[in-house]
N, C-alpha and C positions, 0 to 999 in steps of 0.2 A: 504494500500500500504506500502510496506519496503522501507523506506527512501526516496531518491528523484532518485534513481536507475533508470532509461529509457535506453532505445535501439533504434535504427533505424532499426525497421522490416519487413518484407514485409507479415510476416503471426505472428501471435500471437503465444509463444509456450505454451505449458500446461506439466509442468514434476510432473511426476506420478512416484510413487513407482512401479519399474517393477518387482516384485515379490509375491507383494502383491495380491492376487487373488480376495477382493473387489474394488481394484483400478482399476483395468485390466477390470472389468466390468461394471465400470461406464465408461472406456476408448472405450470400444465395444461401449455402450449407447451412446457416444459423437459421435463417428465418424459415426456411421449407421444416429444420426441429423444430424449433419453437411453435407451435400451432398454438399457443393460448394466448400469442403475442405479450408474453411477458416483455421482453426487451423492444428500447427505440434504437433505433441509431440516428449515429448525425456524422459526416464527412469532417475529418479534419479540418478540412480548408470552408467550412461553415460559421455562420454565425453563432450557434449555442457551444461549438470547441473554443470560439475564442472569447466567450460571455463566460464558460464553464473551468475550461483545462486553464493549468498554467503558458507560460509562453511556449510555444514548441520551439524545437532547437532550427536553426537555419536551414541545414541540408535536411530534405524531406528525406534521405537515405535512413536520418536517424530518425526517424519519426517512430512511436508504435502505436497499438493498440492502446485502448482506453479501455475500462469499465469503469464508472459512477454509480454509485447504488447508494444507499440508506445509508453503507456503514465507512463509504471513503472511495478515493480513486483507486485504481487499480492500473498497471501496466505491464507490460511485456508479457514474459510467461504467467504471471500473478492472473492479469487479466485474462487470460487464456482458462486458466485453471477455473476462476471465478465465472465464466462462461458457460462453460460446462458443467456444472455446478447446477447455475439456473437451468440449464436444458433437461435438468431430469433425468430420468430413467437410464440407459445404460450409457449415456454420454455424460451423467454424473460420474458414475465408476470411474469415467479416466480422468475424473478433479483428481483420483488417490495420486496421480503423478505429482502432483501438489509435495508430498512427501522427499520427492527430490529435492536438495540442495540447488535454492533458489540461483546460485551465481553460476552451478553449470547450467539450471534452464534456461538463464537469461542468455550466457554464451552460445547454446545453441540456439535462440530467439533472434540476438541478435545478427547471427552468421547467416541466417533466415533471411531476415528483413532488409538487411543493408545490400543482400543481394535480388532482393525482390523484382525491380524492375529488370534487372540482367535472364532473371527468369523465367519471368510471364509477359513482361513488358509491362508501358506504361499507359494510358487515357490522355488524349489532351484534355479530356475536361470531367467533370465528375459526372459520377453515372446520375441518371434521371431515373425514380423510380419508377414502377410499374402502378396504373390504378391502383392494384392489389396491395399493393407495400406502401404505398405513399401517406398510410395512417400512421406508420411505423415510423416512418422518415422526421430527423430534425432538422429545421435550417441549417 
C-alpha cells in the first residue's frame, strides 16, 4: 500500500495505462470476471488519476497499476494481488501469491511493465469504452 492514502468508496477503482494495449487486456480479463461490477476503472492519463493518485512519474515506462479501495492505494504486484482478491472465487486463490516477498513481485512487475509497450505495443490514444462498460468507466 502507498502510505496511509484511503478514500470513502462505494466501488474500488483500478487505473490502468489507457494506451497501453497489455493493460487494456488484462482490463477486458477483469471486467468479462467481475460480473457484479464491483470494480470502476479510470485510465491513467484521466481526470479522476490525476484528482485521485499521487503524481505519476514522467516516463509512462514507469507507470503501474492502481487499486483504491476503502482501505488505501495499492500498486504494482500489491494491486494485482488486491484485484484478484475482489474477483472472487478461484481468481481469489491466486491473491495466496500475495505471500511472496513483495520486492521479488515487484521485480518481476516491474520487468513486466517497463517492457510492456516493446511487447504488445502501444495506442495513440486511450481506449473508448464499449456501451457495455462505459458504467464502469472513470474520466
Amino acid at each position: 500500500m502507498i502510505g496511509s492514502f484511503s478514500a470513502d468508496l462505494t466501488h474500488p477503482i483500478v487505473f490502468f495505462d489507457g494506451q497501453c494495449v497489455m493493460c487494456n487486456g488484462f482490463l477486458d480479463w477483469m471486467i468479462a470476471i467481475d460480473r457484479s461490477a464491483i470494480l470502476r476503472v479510470s485510465p491513467l492519463q484521466g481526470e479522476t488519476a490525476k484528482r485521485l493518485l499521487p503524481p505519476l512519474p514522467e516516463k509512462t515506462e514507469d507507470w503501474s497499476i492502481y487499486l483504491l479501495d476503502e482501505t488505501g492505494l495499492y500498486s504494482q504486484s500489491e494491486a494485482v494481488v488486491q484485484i484478484l482478491r475482489r474477483l472472487g472465487g478461484v481468481w481469489a486463490l491466486l491473491s495466496v501469491g500475495g505471500v511472496i516477498p513483495v520486492a521479488l513481485r515487484d521485480a518481476v512487475y516491474r520487468t513486466v511493465a517497463s517492457n510492456r509497450y516493446n511487447i504488445l505495443g502501444k495506442r495513440e490514444t486511450c481506449r473508448v469504452p464499449s456501451e457495455k462498460e462505459r458504467s464502469r468507466f472513470l474520466p
